[in-house]
SEZADO-488459 format. One record per residue (C-alpha): x, y, z. Coordinates in steps of 0.1 Angstrom, whole numbers, plus 5000, padded with zeros to 4 digits. Example, Ala and Ser with C-alpha at 12.3 -4.5 7.8 and 13.67 -1.06 7.14 Angstrom:
<zator><x>5123</x><y>4955</y><z>5078</z></zator>
<zator><x>5137</x><y>4989</y><z>5071</z></zator>
This chain:
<zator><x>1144</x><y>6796</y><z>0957</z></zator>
<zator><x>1161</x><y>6813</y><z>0984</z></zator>
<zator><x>1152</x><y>6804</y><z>1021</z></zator>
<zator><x>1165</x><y>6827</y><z>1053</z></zator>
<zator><x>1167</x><y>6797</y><z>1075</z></zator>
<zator><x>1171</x><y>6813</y><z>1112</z></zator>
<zator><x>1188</x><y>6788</y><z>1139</z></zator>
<zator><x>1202</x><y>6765</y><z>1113</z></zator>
<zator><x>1230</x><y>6758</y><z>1131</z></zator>
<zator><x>1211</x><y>6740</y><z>1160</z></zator>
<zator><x>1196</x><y>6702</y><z>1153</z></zator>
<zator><x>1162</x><y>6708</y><z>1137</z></zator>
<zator><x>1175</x><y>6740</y><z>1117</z></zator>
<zator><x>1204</x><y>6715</y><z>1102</z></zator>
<zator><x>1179</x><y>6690</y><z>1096</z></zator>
<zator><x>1159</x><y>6713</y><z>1076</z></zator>
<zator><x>1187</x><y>6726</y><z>1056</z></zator>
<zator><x>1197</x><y>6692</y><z>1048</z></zator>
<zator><x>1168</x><y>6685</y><z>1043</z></zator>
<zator><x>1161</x><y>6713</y><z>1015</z></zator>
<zator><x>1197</x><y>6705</y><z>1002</z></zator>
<zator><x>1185</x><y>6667</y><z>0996</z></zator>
<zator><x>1146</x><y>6676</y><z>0980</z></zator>
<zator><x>1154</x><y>6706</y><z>0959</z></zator>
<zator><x>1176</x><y>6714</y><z>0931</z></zator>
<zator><x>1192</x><y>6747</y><z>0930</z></zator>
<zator><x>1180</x><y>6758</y><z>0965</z></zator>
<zator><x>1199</x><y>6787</y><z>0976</z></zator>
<zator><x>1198</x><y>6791</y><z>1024</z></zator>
<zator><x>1210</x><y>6818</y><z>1041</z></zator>
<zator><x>1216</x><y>6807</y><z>1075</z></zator>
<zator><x>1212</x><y>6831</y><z>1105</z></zator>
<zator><x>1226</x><y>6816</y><z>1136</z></zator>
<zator><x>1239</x><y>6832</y><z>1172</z></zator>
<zator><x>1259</x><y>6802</y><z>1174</z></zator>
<zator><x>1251</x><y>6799</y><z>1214</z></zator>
<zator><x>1261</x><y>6764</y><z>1228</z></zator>
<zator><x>1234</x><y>6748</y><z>1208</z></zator>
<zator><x>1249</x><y>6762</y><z>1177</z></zator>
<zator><x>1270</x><y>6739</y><z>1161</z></zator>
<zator><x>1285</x><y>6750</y><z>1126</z></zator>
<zator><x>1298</x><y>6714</y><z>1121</z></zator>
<zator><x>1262</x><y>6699</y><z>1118</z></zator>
<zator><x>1267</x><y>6717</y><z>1083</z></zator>
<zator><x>1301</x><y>6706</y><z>1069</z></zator>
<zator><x>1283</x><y>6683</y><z>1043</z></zator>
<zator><x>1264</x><y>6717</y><z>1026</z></zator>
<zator><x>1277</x><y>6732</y><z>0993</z></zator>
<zator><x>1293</x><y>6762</y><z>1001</z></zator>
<zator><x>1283</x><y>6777</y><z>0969</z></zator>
<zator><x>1250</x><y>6780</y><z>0976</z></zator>
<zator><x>1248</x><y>6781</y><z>1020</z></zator>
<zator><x>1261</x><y>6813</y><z>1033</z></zator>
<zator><x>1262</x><y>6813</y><z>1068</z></zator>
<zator><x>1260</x><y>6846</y><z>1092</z></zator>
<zator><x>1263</x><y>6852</y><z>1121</z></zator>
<zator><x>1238</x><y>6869</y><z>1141</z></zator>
<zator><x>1211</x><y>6873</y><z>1164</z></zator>
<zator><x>1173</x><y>6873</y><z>1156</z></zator>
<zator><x>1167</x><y>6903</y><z>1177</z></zator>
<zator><x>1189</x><y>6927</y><z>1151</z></zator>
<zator><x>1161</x><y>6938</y><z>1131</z></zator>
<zator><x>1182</x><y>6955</y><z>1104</z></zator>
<zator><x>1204</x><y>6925</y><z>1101</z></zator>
<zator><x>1168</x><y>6904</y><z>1096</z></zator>
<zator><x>1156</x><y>6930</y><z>1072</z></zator>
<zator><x>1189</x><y>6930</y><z>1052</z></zator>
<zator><x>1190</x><y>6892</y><z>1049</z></zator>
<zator><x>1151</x><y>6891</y><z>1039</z></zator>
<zator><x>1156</x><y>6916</y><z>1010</z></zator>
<zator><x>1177</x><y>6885</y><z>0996</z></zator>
<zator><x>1151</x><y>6858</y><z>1004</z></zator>
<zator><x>1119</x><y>6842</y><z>0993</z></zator>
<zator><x>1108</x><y>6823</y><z>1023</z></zator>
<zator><x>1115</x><y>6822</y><z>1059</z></zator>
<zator><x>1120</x><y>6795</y><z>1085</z></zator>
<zator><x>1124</x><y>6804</y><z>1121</z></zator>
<zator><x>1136</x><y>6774</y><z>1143</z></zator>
<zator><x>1160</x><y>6798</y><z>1162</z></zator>
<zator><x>1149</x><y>6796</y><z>1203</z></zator>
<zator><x>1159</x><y>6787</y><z>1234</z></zator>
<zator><x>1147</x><y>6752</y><z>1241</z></zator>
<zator><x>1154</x><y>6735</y><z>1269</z></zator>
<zator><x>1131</x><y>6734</y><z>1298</z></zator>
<zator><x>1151</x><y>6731</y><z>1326</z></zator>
<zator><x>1175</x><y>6754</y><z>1316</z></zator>
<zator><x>1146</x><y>6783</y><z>1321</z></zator>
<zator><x>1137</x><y>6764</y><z>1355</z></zator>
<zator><x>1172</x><y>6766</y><z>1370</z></zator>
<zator><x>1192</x><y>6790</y><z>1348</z></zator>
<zator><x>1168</x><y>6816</y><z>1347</z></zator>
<zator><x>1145</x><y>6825</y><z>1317</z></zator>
<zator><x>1161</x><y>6860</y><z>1307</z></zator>
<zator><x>1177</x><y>6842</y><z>1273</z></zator>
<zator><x>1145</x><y>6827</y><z>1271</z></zator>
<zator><x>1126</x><y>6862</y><z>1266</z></zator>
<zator><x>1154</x><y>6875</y><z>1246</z></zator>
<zator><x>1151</x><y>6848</y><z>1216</z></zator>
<zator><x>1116</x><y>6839</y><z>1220</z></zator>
<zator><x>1102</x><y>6867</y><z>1224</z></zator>
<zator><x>1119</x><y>6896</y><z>1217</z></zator>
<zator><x>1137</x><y>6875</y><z>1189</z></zator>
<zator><x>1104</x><y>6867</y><z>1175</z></zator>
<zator><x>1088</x><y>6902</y><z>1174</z></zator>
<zator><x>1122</x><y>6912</y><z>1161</z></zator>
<zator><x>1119</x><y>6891</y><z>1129</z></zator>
<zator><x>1082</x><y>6902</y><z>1125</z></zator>
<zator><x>1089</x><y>6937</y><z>1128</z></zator>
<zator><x>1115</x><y>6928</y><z>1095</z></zator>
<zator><x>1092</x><y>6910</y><z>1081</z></zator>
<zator><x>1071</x><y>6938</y><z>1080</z></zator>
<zator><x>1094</x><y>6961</y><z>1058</z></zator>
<zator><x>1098</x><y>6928</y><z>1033</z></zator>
<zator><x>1071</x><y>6929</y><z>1009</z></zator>
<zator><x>1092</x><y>6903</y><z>0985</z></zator>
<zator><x>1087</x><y>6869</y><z>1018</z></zator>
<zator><x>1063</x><y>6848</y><z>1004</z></zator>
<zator><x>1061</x><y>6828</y><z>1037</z></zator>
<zator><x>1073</x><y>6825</y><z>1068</z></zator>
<zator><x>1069</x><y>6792</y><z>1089</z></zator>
<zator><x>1077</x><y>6796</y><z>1129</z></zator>
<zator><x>1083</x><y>6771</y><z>1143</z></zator>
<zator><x>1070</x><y>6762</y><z>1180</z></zator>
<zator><x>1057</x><y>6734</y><z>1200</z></zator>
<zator><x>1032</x><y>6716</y><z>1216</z></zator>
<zator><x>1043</x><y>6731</y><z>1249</z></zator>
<zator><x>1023</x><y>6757</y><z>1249</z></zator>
<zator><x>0992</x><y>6742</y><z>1257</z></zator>
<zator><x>1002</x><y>6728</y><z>1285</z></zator>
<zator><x>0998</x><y>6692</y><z>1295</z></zator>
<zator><x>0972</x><y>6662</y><z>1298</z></zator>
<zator><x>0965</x><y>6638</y><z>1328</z></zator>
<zator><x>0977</x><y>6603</y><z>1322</z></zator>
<zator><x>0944</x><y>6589</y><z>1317</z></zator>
<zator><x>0926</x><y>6615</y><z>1298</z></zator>
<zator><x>0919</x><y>6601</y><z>1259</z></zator>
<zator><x>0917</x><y>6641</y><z>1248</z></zator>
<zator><x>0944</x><y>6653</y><z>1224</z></zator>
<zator><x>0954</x><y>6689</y><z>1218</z></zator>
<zator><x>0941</x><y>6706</y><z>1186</z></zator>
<zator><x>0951</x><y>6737</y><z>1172</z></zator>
<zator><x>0916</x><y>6755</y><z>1186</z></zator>
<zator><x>0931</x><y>6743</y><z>1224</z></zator>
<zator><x>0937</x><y>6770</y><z>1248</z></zator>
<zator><x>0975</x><y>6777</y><z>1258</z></zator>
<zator><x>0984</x><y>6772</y><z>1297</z></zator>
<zator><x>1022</x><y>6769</y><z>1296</z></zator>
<zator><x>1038</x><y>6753</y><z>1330</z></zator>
<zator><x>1075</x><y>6764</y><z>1323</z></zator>
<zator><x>1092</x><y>6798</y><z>1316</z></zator>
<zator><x>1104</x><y>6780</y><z>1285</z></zator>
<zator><x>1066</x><y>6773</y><z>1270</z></zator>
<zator><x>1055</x><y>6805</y><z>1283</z></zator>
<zator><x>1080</x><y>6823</y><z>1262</z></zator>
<zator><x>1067</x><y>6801</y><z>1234</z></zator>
<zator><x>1032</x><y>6809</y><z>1234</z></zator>
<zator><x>1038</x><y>6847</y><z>1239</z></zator>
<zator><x>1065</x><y>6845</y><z>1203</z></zator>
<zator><x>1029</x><y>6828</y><z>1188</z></zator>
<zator><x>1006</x><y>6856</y><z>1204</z></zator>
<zator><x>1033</x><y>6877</y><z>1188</z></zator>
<zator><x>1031</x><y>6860</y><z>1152</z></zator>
<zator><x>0991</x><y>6859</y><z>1154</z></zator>
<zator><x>0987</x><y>6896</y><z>1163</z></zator>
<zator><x>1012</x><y>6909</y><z>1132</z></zator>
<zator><x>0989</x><y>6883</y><z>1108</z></zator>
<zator><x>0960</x><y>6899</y><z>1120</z></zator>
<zator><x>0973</x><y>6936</y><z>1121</z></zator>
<zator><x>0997</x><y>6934</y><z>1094</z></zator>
<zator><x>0987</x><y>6905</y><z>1073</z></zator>
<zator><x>1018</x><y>6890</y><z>1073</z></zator>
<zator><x>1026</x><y>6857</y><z>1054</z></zator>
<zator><x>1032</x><y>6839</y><z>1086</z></zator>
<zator><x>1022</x><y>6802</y><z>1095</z></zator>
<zator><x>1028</x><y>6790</y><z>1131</z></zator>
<zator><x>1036</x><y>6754</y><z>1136</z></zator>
<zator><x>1039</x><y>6730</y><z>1169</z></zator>
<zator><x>1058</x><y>6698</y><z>1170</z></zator>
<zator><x>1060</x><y>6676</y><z>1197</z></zator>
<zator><x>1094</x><y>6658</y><z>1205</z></zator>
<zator><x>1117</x><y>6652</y><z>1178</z></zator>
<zator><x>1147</x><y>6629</y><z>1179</z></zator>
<zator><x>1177</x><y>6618</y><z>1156</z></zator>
<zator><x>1213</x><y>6625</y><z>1143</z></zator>
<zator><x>1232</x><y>6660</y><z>1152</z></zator>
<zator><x>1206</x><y>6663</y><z>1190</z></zator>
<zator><x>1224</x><y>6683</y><z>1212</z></zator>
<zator><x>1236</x><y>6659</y><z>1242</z></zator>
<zator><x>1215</x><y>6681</y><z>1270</z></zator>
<zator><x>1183</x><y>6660</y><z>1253</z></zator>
<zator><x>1170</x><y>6632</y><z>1264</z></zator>
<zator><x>1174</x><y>6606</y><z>1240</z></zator>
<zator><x>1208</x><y>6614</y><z>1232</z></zator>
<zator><x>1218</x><y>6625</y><z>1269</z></zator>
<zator><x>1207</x><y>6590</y><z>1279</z></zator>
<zator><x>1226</x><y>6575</y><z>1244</z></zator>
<zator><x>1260</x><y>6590</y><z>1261</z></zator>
<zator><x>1253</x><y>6576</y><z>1293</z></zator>
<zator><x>1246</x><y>6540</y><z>1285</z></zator>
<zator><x>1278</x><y>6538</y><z>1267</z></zator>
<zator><x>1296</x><y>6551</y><z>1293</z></zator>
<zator><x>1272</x><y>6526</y><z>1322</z></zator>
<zator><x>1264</x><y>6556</y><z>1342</z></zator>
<zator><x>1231</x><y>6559</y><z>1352</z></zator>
<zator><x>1199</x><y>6571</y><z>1337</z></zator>
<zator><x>1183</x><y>6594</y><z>1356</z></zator>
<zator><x>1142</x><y>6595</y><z>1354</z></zator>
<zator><x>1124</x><y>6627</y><z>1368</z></zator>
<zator><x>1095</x><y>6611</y><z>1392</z></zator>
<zator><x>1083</x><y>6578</y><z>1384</z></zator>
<zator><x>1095</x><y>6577</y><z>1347</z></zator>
<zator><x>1056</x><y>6579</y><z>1336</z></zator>
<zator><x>1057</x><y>6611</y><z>1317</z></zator>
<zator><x>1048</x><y>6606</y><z>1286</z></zator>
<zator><x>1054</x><y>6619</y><z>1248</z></zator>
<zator><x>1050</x><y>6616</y><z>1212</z></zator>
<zator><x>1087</x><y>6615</y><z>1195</z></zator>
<zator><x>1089</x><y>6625</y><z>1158</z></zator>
<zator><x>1119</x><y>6616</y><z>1137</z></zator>
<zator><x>1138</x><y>6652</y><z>1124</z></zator>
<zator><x>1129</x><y>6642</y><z>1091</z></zator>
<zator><x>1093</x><y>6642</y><z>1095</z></zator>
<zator><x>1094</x><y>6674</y><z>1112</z></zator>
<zator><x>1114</x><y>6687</y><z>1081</z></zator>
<zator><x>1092</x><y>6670</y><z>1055</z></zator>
<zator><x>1058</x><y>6690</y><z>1079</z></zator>
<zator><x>1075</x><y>6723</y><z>1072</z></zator>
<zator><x>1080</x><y>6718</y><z>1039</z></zator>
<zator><x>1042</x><y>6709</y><z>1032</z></zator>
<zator><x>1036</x><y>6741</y><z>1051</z></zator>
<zator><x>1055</x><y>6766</y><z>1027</z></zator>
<zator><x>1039</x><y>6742</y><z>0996</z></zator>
<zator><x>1001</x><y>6740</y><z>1008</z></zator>
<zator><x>0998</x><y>6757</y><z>1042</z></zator>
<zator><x>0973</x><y>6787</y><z>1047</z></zator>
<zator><x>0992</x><y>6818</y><z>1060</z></zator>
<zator><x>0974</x><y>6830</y><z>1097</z></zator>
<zator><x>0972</x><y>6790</y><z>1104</z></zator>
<zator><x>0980</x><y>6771</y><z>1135</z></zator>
<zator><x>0993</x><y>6733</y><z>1123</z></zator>
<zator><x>0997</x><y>6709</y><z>1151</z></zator>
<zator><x>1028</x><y>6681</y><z>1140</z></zator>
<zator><x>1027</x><y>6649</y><z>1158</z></zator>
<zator><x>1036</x><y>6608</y><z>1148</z></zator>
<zator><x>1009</x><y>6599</y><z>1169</z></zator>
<zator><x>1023</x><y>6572</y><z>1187</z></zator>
<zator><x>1029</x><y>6581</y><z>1228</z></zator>
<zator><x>1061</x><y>6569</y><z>1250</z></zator>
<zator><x>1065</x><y>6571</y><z>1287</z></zator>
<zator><x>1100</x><y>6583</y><z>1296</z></zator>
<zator><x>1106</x><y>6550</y><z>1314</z></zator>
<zator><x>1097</x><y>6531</y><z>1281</z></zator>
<zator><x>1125</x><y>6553</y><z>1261</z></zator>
<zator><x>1148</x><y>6547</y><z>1290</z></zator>
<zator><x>1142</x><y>6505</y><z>1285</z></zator>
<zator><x>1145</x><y>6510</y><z>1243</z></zator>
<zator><x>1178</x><y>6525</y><z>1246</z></zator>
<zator><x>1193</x><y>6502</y><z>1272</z></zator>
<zator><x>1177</x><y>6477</y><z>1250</z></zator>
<zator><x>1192</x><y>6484</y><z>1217</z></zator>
<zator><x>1230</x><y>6492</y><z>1234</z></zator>
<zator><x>1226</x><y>6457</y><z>1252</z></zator>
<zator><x>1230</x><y>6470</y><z>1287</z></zator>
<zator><x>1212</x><y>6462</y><z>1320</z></zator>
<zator><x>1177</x><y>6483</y><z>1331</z></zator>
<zator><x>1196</x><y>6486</y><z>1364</z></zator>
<zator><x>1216</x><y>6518</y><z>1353</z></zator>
<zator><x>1177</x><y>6532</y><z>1355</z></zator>
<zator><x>1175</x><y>6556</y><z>1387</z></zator>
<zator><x>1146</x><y>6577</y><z>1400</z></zator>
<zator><x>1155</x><y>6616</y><z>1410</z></zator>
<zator><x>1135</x><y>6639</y><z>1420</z></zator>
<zator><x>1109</x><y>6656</y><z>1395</z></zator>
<zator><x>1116</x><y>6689</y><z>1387</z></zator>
<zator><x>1092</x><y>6717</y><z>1394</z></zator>
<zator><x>1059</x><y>6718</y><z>1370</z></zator>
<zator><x>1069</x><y>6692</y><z>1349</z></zator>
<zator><x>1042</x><y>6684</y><z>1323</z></zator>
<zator><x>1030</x><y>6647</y><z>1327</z></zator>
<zator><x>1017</x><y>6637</y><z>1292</z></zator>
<zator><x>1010</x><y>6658</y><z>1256</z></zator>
<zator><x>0990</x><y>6638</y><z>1232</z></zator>
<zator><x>0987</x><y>6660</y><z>1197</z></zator>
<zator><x>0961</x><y>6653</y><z>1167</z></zator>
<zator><x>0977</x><y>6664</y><z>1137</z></zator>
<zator><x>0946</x><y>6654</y><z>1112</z></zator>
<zator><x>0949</x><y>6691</y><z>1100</z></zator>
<zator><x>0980</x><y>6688</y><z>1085</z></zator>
<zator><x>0976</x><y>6654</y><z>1073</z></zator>
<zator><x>0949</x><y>6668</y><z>1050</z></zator>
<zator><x>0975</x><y>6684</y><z>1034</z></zator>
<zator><x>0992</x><y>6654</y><z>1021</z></zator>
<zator><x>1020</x><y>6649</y><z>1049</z></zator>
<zator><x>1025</x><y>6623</y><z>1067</z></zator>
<zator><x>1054</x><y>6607</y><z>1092</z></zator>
<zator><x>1072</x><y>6582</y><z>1073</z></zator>
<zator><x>1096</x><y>6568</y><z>1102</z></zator>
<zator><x>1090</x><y>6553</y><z>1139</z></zator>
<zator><x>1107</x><y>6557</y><z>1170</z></zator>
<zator><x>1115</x><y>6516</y><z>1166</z></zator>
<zator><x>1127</x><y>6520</y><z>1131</z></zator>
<zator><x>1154</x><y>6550</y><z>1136</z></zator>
<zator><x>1162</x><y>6548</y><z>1174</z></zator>
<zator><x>1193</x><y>6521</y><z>1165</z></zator>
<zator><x>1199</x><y>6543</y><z>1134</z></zator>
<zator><x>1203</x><y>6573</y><z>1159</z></zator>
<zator><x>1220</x><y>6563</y><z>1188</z></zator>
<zator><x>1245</x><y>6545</y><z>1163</z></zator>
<zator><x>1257</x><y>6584</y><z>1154</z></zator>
<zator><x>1259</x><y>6595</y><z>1184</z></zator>
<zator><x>1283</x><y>6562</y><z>1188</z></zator>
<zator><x>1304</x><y>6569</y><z>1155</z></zator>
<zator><x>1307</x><y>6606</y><z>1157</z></zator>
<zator><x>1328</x><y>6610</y><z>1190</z></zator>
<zator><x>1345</x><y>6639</y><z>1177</z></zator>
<zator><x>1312</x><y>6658</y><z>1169</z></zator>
<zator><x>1302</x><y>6650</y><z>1205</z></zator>
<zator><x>1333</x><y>6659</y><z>1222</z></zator>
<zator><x>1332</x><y>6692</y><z>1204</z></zator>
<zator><x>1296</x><y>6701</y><z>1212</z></zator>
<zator><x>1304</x><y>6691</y><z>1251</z></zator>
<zator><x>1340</x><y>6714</y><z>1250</z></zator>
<zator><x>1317</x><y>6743</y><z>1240</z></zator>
<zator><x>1288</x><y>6731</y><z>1266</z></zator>
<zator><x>1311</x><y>6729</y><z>1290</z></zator>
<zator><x>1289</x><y>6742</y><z>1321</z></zator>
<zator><x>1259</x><y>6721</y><z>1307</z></zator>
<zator><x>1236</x><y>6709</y><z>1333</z></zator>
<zator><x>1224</x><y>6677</y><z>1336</z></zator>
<zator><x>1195</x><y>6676</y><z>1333</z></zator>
<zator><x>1172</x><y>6671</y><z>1307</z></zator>
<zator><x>1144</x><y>6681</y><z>1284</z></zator>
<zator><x>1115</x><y>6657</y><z>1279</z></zator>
């Protein structure tokens, strides 16, 4: 098999193709990646060269998507802009370019590519917005989207996007939404490993608000073991939600990593919340656990495993913060 894995230069595109690399013999990727500051060719130096070919481009060529299709079975996309506050404070225009235009780009390919099996886009739970502290309602995949940041808004309109061509078209596509996912090869503008580096290096650990914001973190592997149940068992023109089911407040994260790196909760500082800033997702993901998936690691059991990386990989992280080297700092939770 031969997947066109698009983005698999960034953390949960590497994780995938590792991931493929590790469960399937003779798998064959082409990787499509832009290679923007969240593109890291490095988080692949472990692949076979024989059988990864990497290229260079962006999603929103639709030739260069068509050309690399014609040599592929199945389809991945994880390539997007991603991080929140960069479309609060940086301005969304990237944001529209990949995720939207990006996404009609590749569907517009897929189109003209009878020989695609499947395709599997890959979103988030972002899209539908958020829940108040208190409620005891989770989303499901029938929940309406209200997006509260140019980032999720550019989301759900890439899934409006991928829902219209299934319906018109009847395209092989299958749309899923993920909430947080942590581990190895994170670029440092996320939270976990953003507050990893600082703890380290004793500087603070800035909380948006009260800290109380809370989330669902999935370990990369479970996220790459969900897509891969997708391409085996999921039903093209469906919505899957992915989740571990187990919810975190941002304060709690902050306490587990000061914790772990044996450091005082006094590096902990409040700052000022940043504009629509989603208080709480809570995710069922019952419909894709009828397919036989399930997550196999917790937040307790790879947290030490994964700030431990970030501590023995200094050369990976001072490369990724060379090329980031206007990065804000701030981060996406």
């Amino acid at each position: 098999m031969t997947f066109l894995v698009t983005g698999g230069c960034g953390f949960m595109g590497s994780n995938f193709i590792h991931f493929l690399f590790k469960n399937l013999n003779g798998v064959k990727v082409i990787n499509l990646d832009l290679l923007t500051y969240a593109g890291i060719k490095e988080n692949l130096k472990s692949i076979p060269a024989k059988r990864h070919r990497f290229v260079k481009g962006d999603i929103a060529d639709t030739n260069l998507a068509r050309r690399l299709m014609k040599q592929a079975d199945y389809v991945v996309n994880f390539a997007a802009e991603t991080h929140v506050d960069r479309s609060i404070h940086a301005g969304s225009h990237q944001f529209i370019h990949t995720n939207i235009f990006g996404v009609h780009s590749l569907l517009e390919a897929l189109r003209m590519s009878p020989n695609i099996k499947k395709m599997i886009h890959i979103s988030t739970d972002e899209v539908w917005g958020d829940l108040d502290l208190k409620s005891k309602e989770k989303f499901t995949e029938e929940s309406p989207l209200r997006p509260n940041s140019p980032y999720s808004a550019s989301k759900a309109a890439g899934d409006l996007l991928v829902r219209s061509y299934v319906k018109t078209y009847g395209l092989p596509v299958i749309i899923s939404r993920s909430v947080n996912n942590f581990g190895p090869r994170q670029h440092p503008e996320k939270l976990i490993p953003f507050f990893a580096i600082q703890t380290v290096q004793n500087r603070p650990l800035p909380l948006y608000g009260d800290g109380k914001n809370v989330r669902d973190w999935l370990y990369a592997d479970d996220h790459s073991a969900a897509v891969a149940a997708l391409l085996k068992k999921g039903k093209i023109g469906e919505i899957y939600a992915v989740s571990r089911g187990r919810e975190y407040s941002n304060l709690e994260i902050a306490r587990k990593i000061l914790k772990t790196l044996n450091k005082p909760e006094s590096l902990i500082t409040f700052v000022q919340d940043r504009p629509g800033h989603d208080r709480r997702y809570s995710v069922d993901s019952s419909k894709l656990r009828r397919l036989g998936w399930r997550p196999r690691h917790s937040l307790d059991q790879q947290l030490k495993s994964t700030l431990m990386w970030y501590a023995q990989n200094n050369g990976w992280l001072k490369s990724v913060l060379k090329k980031s080297s206007n990065i804000n700092q701030h981060i996406k939770t």
